[in-house]
C-alpha positions, 0 to 999 in steps of 0.5 A: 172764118169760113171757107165757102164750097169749091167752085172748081171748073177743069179744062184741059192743061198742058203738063208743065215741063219736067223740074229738078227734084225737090230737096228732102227738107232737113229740119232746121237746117239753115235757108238759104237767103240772097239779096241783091239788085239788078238793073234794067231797061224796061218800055214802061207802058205810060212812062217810054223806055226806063233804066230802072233798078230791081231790089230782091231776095230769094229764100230757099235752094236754086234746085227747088221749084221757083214760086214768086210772092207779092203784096199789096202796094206796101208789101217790099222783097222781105217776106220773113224772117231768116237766119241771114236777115232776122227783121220780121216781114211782111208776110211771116203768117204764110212764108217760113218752114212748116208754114203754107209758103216753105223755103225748104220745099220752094225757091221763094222769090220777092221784089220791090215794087217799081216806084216803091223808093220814090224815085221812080215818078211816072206812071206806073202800069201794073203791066209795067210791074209784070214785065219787071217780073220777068226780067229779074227772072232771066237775071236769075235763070229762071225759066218757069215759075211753078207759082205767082202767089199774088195778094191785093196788087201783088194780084193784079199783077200775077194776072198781068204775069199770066197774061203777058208770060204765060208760058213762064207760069204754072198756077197764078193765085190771085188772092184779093185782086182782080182784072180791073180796078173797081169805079168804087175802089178808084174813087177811094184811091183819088180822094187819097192821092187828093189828101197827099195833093192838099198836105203838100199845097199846106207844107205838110206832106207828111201829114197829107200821106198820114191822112192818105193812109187812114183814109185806106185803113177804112177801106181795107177794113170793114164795118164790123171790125169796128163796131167790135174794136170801138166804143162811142164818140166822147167829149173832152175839152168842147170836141167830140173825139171818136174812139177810132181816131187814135188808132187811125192816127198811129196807122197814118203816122207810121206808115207816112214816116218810111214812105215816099209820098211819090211811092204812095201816090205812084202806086196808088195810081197804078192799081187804077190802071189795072186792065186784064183781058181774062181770055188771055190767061190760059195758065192754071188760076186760083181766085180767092175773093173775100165776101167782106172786101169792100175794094174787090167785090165778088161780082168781080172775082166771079166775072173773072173765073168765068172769063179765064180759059184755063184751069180755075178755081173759085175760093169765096172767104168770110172775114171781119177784116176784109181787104186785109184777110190775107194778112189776118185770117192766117189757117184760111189763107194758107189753107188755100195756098197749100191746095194751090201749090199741092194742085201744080205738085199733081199736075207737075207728076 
C-alpha cells in the first residue's frame, strides 16, 4: 500500500487551550478501562425529542488528552481488548499500547451507536449521532476532545462533531467518510434495505439481513481482491457455483446472526442522510480517502478539503480492499493516525 504525497494547506488556528500533562507511560502497566451507560434526551433531527440510552467504554487515564474513536455502522464501544474486557474489538490493529491509538498516551472514548440495539426505529440523522456525542462527553466532564478519529460512518459523523461542536474538538480525522452520501453508495444501501424488506415479506428476516450484508461486503470491496481471492465458476449437481458464494454466505450469516435487522436498516438509512456544510467546520481536519473506494470517491474527499476552513490536510491511500482499508491496510492507516495526533501534540505546545 502506497501513501500518496501530502497535500497540506495551512491556515491559521487558534491554539487549543492548556491540558493536564500527559502520563509518562509505565510499560505494561494495566489501562484503566470503564464501561457504563447514561441516559439522555436528545431532539432527533427526523425523530422529535427522544430518551435515549448511551453504552460506552473509555480506555486510559482521566489525566490523559480525550480522543473519541468511531467505525462504520457495525463498529460498538469495544475497540480492543484489555485486561478488564479480553474479548478482541473491533479495532485491535490501531488502538492498544505501542499501537497508533495508545490508552497510555490517550484517554480513548467509544459508544454504541444510536439505534445499534434495534431499539431505536426512527430515523436516525448522523447529526443525531454528533449530538450524542457530546452529550456523553458532558456526563464525562469532558470539555474538549484533542481528536475525533472517525473511519466510514464514524467519518461523517466527526465532521458532524466539528461542525456542530466546534469548539469541543481539536483535529477531526475523517478517514473514508465525507460531507455527504454519494447517489452511487446510496443506491447501494437502498437495494440492501430492499433485500431486508423482501426477507421479511418471505418470514425470513434473517435471511434478508444475510442477503443485505453480502450485498455490502461487494461494495466494501473491490474487483481486484477478488480476481486474486477466487477462482472460476464451477458446475455441480446442474448449478453454476461462483467461487465467492460461500465466502459471501458466511459474511451474511455471521453478521445477520448478532445483528438487529432494525439496526441494519436504521443506520444504513442514516449514512444517506449525511449533509455537512464544510464551511462551517473551522477545526483542524485530516482526510483520508482511499483510491479504491467505490462508496467515497476521491472527487468527494478532494471537494471537501477544499471547502473546509481550517487547517487541512489530504491523504490519498492505494489498497486492494477499498472501503475497508481502514480495517486491513494497518502500517498506512496508523501511519496517518500518528502524524495526526502528533500535529494536535505540536499545536497543543
Amino acid at each position: 500500500m502506497s501513501l500518496a504525497p501530502s497535500r497540506p494547506r495551512s491556515r491559521p488556528r487558534a491554539p487549543l487551550p492548556a491540558r493536564a500533562s500527559v502520563l509518562s507511560a509505565v510499560p505494561d502497566a494495566p489501562v484503566p478501562v470503564v464501561r457504563g451507560e447514561v441516559r439522555v434526551r436528545l431532539a432527533m433531527r427526523h425523530a422529535g425529542a427522544r430518551e435515549v440510552t448511551l453504552r460506552y467504554e473509555v480506555q486510559g487515564d482521566a489525566a490523559l488528552p480525550a480522543v473519541f474513536v468511531a467505525g462504520g455502522i457495525s463498529a460498538d464501544r469495544h475497540l480492543a481488548a484489555s485486561d478488564a474486557f479480553p474479548e478482541p474489538g473491533w479495532w485491535e490493529a490501531q488502538v492498544g499500547p505501542r499501537r497508533a491509538l495508545d490508552p497510555r498516551e490517550h484517554r480513548l472514548l467509544a459508544f454504541d451507536w444510536l439505534g445499534a440495539d434495534g431499539g431505536l426505529d426512527a430515523p436516525i440523522d448522523p447529526a443525531d449521532q454528533a449530538d450524542a456525542v457530546a452529550a456523553l462527553l458532558d456526563h464525562l466532564c469532558i470539555a474538549r476532545l484533542k481528536a475525533f478519529v472517525g473511519c466510514s460512518y464514524g467519518a461523517m459523523v466527526a465532521l458532524q462533531f466539528a461542525a456542530l461542536h466546534g469548539a469541543r474538538v481539536g483535529h477531526a480525522i475523517a478517514v473514508s467518510g465525507t460531507h455527504r452520501a454519494h447517489p452511487y453508495a446510496s443506491a447501494w444501501r437502498a437495494l440492501q434495505r430492499q433485500a431486508v424488506a423482501l426477507g421479511a415479506l418471505q418470514g425470513d428476516l434473517q435471511h434478508g439481513l444475510s442477503l443485505a450484508r453480502q450485498l455490502a461486503i461487494l461494495s466494501y470491496r473491490t474487483p481486484e481482491e477478488f480476481e486474486g481471492r477466487f477462482g472460476e465458476a464451477t458446475v455441480a449437481a446442474g448449478r453454476v457455483r461462483v467461487d465467492a458464494e460461500d465466502y459471501l454466505a458466511h459474511c451474511g450469516a455471521r453478521y445477520a446472526v448478532r445483528t438487529p435487522a432494525a439496526a441494519f436498516v436504521r443506520l444504513s438509512e442514516s449514512i444517506d442522510l449525511q449533509r455537512v456544510q464544510p464551511e462551517r467546520i473551522t477545526a483542524a481536519v485530516t482526510v483520508v480517502a482511499v483510491a479504491e473506494d467505490r462508496l467515497v470517491p476521491i472527487a468527494d474527499a478532494c471537494a471537501l478539503a477544499e471547502r473546509l476552513r481550517g487547517e487541512t490536510r489530504l491523504r490519498v491511500l492505494r489498497s486492494k480492499y477499498g472501503h475497508d482499508a481502514f480495517l486491513k491496510e494497518t502500517e498506512a492507516v496508523a501511519a496517518v493516525l500518528r502524524e495526526a495526533l502528533a500535529d494536535c501534540a505540536e499545536v497543543a505546545a
